[in-house]
N, C-alpha and C positions, 0 to 999 in steps of 0.2 A: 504494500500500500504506500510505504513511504517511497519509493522508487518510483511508482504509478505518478505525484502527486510531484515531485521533483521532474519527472519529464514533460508533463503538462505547461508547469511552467517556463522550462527553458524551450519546450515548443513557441507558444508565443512569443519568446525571447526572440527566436531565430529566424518568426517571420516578418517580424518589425524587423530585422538587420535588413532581409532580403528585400522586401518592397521599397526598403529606402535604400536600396544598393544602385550600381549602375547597370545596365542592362545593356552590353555592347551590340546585340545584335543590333541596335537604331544606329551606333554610331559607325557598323559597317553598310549599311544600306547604299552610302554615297561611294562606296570606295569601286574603283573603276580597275581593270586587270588587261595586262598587255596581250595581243592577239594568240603569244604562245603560252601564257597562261590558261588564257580560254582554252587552248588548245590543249594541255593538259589537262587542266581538270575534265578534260570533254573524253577524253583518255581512260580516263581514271574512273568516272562513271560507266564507260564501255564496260571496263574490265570488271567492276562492280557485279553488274549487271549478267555479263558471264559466268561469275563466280558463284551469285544468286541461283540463275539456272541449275548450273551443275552441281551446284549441293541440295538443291531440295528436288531430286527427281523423285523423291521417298516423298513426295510431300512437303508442305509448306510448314518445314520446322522452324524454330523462333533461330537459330543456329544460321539458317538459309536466309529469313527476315533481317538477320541484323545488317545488311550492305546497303539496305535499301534508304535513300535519304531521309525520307519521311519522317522515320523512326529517330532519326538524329536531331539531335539538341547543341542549342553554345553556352556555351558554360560564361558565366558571371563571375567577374576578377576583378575588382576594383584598380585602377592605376596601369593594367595588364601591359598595354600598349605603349607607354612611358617607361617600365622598366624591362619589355620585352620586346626592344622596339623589330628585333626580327618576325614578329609575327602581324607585323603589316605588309610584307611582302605577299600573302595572297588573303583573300575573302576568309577561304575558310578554312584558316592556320588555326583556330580554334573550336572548331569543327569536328566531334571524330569521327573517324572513316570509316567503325564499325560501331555495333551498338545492340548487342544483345538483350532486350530491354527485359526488367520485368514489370509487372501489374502493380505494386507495391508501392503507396502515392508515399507515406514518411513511418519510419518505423523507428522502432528504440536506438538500436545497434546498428550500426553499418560496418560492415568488416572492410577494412581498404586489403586487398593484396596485389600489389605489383607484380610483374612475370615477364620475361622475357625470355630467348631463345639461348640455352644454354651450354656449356660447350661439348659434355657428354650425357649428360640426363638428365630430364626434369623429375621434380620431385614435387608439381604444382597439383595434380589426384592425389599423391599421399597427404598433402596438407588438406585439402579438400576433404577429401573421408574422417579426416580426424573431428575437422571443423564441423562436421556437419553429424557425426558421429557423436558429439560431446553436446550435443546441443537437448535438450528437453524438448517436448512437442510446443508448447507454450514460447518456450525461446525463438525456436523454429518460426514461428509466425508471428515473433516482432524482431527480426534479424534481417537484415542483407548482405550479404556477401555481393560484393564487386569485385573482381578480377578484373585487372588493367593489362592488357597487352601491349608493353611499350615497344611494338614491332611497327615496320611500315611496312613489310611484304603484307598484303591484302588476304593470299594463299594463306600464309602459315596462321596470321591471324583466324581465318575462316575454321581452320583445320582444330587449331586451339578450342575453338567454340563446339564444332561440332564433337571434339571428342568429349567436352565435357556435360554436352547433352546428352550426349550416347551413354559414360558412364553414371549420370545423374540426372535422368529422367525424371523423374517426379521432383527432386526439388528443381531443376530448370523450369518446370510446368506451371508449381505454386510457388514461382517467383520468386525465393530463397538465392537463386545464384542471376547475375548479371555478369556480361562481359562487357568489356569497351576498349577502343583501341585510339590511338591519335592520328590526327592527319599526320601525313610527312612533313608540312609544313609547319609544325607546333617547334620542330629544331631547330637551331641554328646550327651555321654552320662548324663541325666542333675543332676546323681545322684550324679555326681562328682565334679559339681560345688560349689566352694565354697561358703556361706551366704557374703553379702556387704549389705552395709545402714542400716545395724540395722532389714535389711527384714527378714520375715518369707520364709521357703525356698520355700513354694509354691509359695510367692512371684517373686523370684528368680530365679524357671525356666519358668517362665510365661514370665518375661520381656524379660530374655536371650532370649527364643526362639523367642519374638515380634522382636527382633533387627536383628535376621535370617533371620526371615520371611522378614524382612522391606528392608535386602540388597540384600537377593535371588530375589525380585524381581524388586528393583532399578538394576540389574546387566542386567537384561533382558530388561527392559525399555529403557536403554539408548543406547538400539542398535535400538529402535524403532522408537522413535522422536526425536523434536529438544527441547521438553522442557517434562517434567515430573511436573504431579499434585499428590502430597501426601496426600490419602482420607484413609480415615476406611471404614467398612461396617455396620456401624449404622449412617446415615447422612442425612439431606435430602437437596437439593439444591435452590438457587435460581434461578427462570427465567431467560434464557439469561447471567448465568452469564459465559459460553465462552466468550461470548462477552465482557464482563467486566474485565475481566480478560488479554483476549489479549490486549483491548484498555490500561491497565492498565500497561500491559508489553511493552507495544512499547513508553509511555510515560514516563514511568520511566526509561529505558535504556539510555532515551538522560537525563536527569535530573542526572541517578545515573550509569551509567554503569560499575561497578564494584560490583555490589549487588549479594548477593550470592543466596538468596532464597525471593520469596515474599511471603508475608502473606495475604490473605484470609480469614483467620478464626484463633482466638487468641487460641483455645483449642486444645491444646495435637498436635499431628502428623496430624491435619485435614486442610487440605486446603494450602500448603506451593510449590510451584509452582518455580523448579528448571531450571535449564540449565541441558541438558543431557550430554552436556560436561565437569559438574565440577562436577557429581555425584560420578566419578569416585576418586576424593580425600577424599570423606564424606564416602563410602562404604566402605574403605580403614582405615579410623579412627574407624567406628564401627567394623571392622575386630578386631580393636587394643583392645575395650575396651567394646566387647558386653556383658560381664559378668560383667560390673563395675556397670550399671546404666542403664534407660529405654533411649528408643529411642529420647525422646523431651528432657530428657535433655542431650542426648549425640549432640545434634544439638546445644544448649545452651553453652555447655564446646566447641563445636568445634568452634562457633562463636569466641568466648574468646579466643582459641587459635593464632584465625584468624588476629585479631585485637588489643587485650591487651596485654600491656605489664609489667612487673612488677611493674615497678615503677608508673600506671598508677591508680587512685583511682577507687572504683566499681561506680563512678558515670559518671567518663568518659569514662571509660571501657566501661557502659551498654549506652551512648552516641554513641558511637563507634561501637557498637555490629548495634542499633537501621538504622545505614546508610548502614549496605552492609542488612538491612532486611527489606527492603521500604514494612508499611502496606497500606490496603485498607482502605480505609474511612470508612468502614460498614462490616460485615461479610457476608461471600456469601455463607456459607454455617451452619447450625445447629447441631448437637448433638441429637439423640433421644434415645439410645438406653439404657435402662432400667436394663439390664442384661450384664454387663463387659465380654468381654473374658474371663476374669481370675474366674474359678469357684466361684460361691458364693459371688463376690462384686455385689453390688446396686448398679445403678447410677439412680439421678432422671431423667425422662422424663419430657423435656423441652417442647414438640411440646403438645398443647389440640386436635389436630386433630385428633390424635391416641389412643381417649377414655382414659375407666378408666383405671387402671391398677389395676391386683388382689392384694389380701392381703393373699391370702390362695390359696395352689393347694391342693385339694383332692384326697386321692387313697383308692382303696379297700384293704383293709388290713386283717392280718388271723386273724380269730375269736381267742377271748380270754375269759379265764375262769373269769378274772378279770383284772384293773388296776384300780390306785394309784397316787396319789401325794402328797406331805408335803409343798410345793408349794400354798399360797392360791392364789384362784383362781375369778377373777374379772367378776364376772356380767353372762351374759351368755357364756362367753368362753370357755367353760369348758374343761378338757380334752377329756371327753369321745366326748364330739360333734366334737374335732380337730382330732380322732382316728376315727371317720366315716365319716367323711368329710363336716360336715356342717358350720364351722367356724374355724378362728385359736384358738390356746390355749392363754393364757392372765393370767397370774402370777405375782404377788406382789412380788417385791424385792430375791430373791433366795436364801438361807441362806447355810451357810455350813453344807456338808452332806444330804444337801435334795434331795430327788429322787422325779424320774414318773417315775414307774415302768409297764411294761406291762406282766405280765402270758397270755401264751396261753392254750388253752384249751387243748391242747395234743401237745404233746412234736414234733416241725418242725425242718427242716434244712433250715436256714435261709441262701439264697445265698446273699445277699444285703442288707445294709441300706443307709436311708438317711434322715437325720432331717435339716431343716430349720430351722432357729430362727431369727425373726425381720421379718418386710416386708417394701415394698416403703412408708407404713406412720408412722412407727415408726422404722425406722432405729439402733436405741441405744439398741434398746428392744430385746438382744440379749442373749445366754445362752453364758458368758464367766468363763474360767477354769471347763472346764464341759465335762465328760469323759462318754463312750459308752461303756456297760460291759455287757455281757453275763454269764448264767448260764448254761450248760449242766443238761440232765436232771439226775435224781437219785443222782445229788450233793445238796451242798452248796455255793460252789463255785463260786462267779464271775471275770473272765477276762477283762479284761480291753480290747475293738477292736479297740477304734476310739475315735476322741475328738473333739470338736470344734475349729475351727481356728479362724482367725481374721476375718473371715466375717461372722460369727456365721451358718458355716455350718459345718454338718458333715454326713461323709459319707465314705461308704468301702464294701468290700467285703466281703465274710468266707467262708472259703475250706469247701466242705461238710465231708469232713473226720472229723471236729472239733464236728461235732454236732451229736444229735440232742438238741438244747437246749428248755428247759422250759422255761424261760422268758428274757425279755432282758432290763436293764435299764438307765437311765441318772442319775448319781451321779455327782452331783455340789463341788467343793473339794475349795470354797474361797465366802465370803460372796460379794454381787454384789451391785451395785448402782442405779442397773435400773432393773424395770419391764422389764417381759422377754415373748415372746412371740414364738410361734411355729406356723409357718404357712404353714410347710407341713412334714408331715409326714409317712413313703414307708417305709415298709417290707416286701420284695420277697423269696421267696423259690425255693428251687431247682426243685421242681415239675411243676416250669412252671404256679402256678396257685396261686398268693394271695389272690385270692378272699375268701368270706364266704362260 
């Protein structure tokens, strides 16, 4: 009851925010777009259109519904255009492209989770099940779950949806899950953005875009409920913790009622459970500073903003931050997911439910006349068995100028690579300052393609106009501290066919 009686009121709260908000759709009305503009979006609705088609030959699923404009809504951002001025470049940069709706006009809880295309597995059904599994019948139908797909392929987005209709038909039905994706246009361009923290720039635009992602769909949220939950899409849930959750908001309001967000879960942007009526000040800061820093600590600096003051030491400061952020006693929610967003980071798997985890992904690779290494090689590891797929490679400390070189047996066009280095048991065991060069064939010559990052991966493309090359190698250019390990390694051709 007391919970019932707390959301009634910040409902009227949130509708006065809204009515006296600004409503951009009036202020694009005038805005005018260059012929090949027109000409793309004319494009884009084509393929829309197609996509529509071909996924509801089964029938007019809400899955198949979502491409279709109609169904599409603009989201409301106060200032949006002034701090994002790249999204005047087209009509409808705020606009999204897809829009799995449900029936559901405002409800208690609105789940945000973000999701994108990830580099070995998603783990966005396991969260799902859990979510929806921990949930009471009663919860069930005042909850929304929104799934944001921060993709612009149309496809993969479409495919996301449909698979998540297929595995959760009845709550897709009664409106329990929604999907939504962004126009292409909602980005800018990330090659422009400048390096902060000392990051690597893949760094860089990985967190930028998380901080997009994270307000594109808080923007959409808080026209939905009265409170907003901040999840990821690698999580898994505790039992009934709706219920813990609400009992947990209705008793901490009379204890704290000026709290800005509770905590749930102490890791990154998981489990952080707002008002939808103060969202609207925090989406407005990350407007300010989504290029400076990741989303958890721009919640961090916003807290501090909220509360410290200068003359204030960081011990009362973080005293201070601690009361408008009332935790749970326990975490109600976990962490599983093994593979980062951000290409190429490890995280360990917390949960043993979820088995082992590999050490090596296998591929069929092109035959070769030979390969090499100066690298020695530990035990049975060896390269050649990490080049056919029966183990990873396993090398003793990596020396400067040492190679693993691969010759093929007749000269390819290599459309792709991608080398691993390190796995989930040995993390450090990675190839760093380590550069990807090719040979064309009837040279001597090698090119430099591609190198290792900080998460000892590497990988790229090549125009087949470059080749055909004879071999292709890893040239190490700085002596290393640690055993270095390769636990997968892919060479594709433009033929379509890597195999033997």
């Amino acid at each position: 009851m007391l919970f019932s009686c707390y959301i009634l009121f910040l409902r009227t709260r949130l509708i006065f925010n809204m009515t006296h908000g600004y409503s951009f759709s009036r202020s694009l009305g005038g805005f005018t777009s260059t012929p090949r503009k027109r000409f793309t979006a004319f494009a884009a609705i084509l393929a829309a259109i197609f996509l529509a088609v071909m996924f509801s030959s089964s029938g007019r699923t809400r899955a198949a519904q979502g491409v279709q404009p109609k169904n599409l809504q603009l989201l409301r951002t106060p200032f949006v255009f002034q701090l994002l001025p790249h999204l005047m470049n087209d009509p409808n940069s705020l606009r999204p492209s897809y829009h799995m709706k449900s029936d559901r006009a405002f409800v208690d809880v609105v789940v945000g989770i973000p999701t994108v295309r990830r580099d070995k597995e998603s783990y966005l059904l396991i969260t799902l099940t859990h979510l929806i599994n921990g949930l009471t019948a009663d919860d069930a139908n005042s909850t929304l779950i929104v799934v944001f797909v921060g993709e612009t392929d149309l496809e993969y987005v479409l495919n996301t949806a449909k698979q998540i209709e297929t595995t959760f038909p009845k709550q897709v039905e009664n409106g329990l899950i929604e999907v939504l994706a962004p126009s292409q246009f909602y980005y800018p361009d990330f090659n422009t953005i400048e390096k902060s923290l000392g990051d690597s720039m893949k760094r860089v635009k990985w967190r930028t875009k998380q901080n997009l992602d994270a307000i594109y769909l808080m923007s959409y949220a808080q026209t939905k409920g009265t409170f907003y939950l901040m999840l990821e899409d690698d999580v898994i849930a505790k039992n009934n913790y709706m219920q813990e959750i609400k009992q947990f908001t209705a008793v901490t309001t009379i204890s704290t009622p000026n709290w800005f967000f509770l905590e749930f879960c102490q890791v990154g942007g998981i489990g952080k459970l707002f008002r939808s009526s103060d969202l609207i000040h925090f989406i407005t800061y990350v407007q300010l500073f989504y290029k400076n820093m990741p989303i958890d600590w721009l919640l961090e600096s916003y807290l501090a903003d909220r509360v410290c003051t200068i003359d204030k030491t960081s011990k009362v400061c973080g005293k201070s931050k601690t009361q408008i952020r009332p935790k749970y006693k326990t975490s109600l929610f976990q962490h599983i997911g093994l593979y980062s967003s951000l290409k190429g980071k490890i995280q360990k798997v917390k949960d043993s439910q979820f088995g082992a985890v590999p050490t090596f992904y296998p591929h069929v690779n092109p035959l070769l006349e030979f390969m090499r290494t100066d690298i020695q090689e530990q035990g049975e590891h060896t390269l050649k068995k990490a080049y056919e797929g029966e183990t990873f490679f396993w090398g003793i400390k990596p020396k400067k100028n040492d190679l693993v070189e691969f010759w093929f047996d007749k000269p390819i066009f290599i459309k792709s690579f991608n080398f691993r280095s390190g796995n989930v048991d040995h993390t450090s065991d990675k190839f760093y300052d380590t550069v990807v060069e090719v040979v064309p064939a009837g040279t001597n010559n090698f090119t430099v393609v591609g190198s290792f990052d900080e998460f000892g991966l590497a990988d790229g493309e090549i125009s087949k106009e470059a080749g055909p090359f004879a071999a292709l190698r890893l040239r190490v250019k700085s002596d290393s501290f640690y055993w270095v390990i390769l636990s997968e390694i892919e060479i594709k051709t433009y033929d379509g066919n890597s195999s033997k």
